[in-house]
C-alpha positions, 0 to 999 in steps of 0.5 A, a space after each residue: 656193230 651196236 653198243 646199246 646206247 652207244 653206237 658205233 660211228 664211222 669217220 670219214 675223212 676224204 683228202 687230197 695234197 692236204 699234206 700240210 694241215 691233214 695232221 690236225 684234222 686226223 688229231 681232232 678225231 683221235 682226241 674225241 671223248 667218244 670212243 667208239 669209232 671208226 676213222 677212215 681216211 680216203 686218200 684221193 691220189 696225193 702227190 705231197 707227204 700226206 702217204 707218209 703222214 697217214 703212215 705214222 698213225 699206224 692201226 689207229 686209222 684205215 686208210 683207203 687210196 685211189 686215184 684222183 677222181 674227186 671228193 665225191 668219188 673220195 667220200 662215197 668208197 669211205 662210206 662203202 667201206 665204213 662199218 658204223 650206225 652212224 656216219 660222220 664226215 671230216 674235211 681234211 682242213 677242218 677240225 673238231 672240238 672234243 665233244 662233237 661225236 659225244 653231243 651228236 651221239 647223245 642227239 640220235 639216243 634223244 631222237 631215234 625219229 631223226 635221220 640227219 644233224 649238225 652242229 654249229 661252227 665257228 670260221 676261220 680265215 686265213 688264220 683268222 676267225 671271222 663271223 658267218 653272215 646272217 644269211 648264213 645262219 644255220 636253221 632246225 628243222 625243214 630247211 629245204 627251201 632256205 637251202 636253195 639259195 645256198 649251202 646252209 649244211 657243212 660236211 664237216 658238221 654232219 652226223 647221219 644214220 646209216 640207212 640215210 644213203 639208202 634212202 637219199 642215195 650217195 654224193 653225186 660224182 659227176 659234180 667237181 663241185 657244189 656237191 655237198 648242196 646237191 645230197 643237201 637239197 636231196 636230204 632236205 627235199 624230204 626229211 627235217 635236218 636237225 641242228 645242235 646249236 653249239 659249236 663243235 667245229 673249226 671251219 677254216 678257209 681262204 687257201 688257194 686249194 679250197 674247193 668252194 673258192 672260184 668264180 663259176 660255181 653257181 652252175 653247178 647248183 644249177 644242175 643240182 637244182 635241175 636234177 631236184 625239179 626232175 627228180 620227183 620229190 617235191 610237192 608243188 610250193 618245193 618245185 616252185 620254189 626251187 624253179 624261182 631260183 633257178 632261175 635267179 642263179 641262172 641270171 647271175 650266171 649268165 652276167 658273170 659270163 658276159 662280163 668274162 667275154 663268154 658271150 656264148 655260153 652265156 646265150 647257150 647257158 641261157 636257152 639250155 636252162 629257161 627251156 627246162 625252168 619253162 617246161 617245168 612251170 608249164 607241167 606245174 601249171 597242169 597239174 594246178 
């Protein structure tokens, strides 16, 4: 579906028992000052209201249920499903602001070489609003390697062209988390993401059912920064990098289980990774 200078976007909302703040997330999007989307809201096998909240928004939305299998699983059937240029996704506990398909839209008609952007947001925690960290700062341009410390990419800031997942490929789901940073690291590995420095989101967080709370979630990076070095893609100064810290992440991984009494899968985490980060340092070497 084209419009000239006004593509046609598709939203993807992916949720689970979000029953209690869902409504604002779905609002946000219907109350856009670009009217030309599409809004799709998978819902992952919930067990709350949130069947009888999607009921009350008639035709205005599409509505796609599964069985509980993920975020990942969840957005991937969105993206399937959707119809637009271009692609947009939503966390059901985030918001936007009125403008943020408008000004995203408005950066692809200014870009037509650009493949993915975002847009700056402002945080909210526990009904509060607080200030991101500095090495949290969201960065333009290749951000590859600044990315592998940690997420610099939010979901729900994100507008990508459609042909984007044919070229990077769709959400790992074998991930329960961390998965965002995966298709990131994939992403940045090869292509600039561009940022609308201008806030255009509400990122709220510190609920109990947050998916990025927890102690545990480095080694889920580990394996996206396995599958990285693995993959191909990266010139030699990326796989060097991302080796570096690999095995940082590691370390800090392996402490955290040591200090949980997890004394072997701290040992057998270990080994399992130094192997893969020596093997690859080893062939880098080689190739050198």
């Amino acid at each position: 579906m084209r419009h000239e200078n006004n593509p046609f976007v598709s939203v993807i909302i992916p949720t689970y028992n979000r029953g209690w703040i869902l409504k604002d997330a779905v609002d946000s999007v219907l109350s856009q000052d670009y009217p030309h989307f599409e809004l799709i809201v998978v819902d992952d096998g919930s067990t709350d209201d949130t069947k009888d909240i999607l009921n009350t928004y008639g035709a205005d939305i599409q509505v796609l249920r599964q069985s509980n299998t993920g975020v990942s699983a969840a957005r991937n059937r969105g993206i399937r499903h959707a119809s637009g240029e271009l692609v947009a996704f939503l966390d059901s506990d985030d918001s936007w602001f009125k403008r943020k398909l408008s000004d995203q839209v408005s950066f692809f008609n200014q870009n037509p070489e650009a493949l993915i952007c975002q847009t700056e947001e402002i945080w909210i925690r526990n009904g509060k609003r607080v200030n991101p960290r500095k090495i949290h700062k969201k960065l333009s341009g290749i951000i590859f390697e600044p990315s592998l410390h940690l997420c610099l990419v939010s979901p729900s800031a994100v507008m990508m062209r459609r042909e984007f997942f044919d070229r990077i490929g769709y959400f790992d789901e074998t991930l329960p988390a961390c998965e965002d940073y995966d298709l990131w690291l994939r992403a940045s590995a090869s292509y600039p993401v561009y940022l609308i420095d201008e806030p255009l989101i509400s990122k709220r967080g510190g609920h109990p059912d947050q998916l990025s709370k927890g102690w545990g979630l480095d080694k889920y990076r580990i394996l996206s920064l396995k599958k990285i070095i693995e993959s191909g893609l990266l010139s030699d100064d990326q796989k060097k990098a991302a080796l570096r810290v690999m095995k940082e992440k590691i370390t800090i991984y392996a402490q955290g289980c040591l200090k949980r009494g997890k004394a072997e899968e701290a040992s057998e985490y270990m080994k399992l990774y130094s192997d893969k980060i020596e093997t690859c340092i080893i062939a880098y070497r080689e190739v050198t």
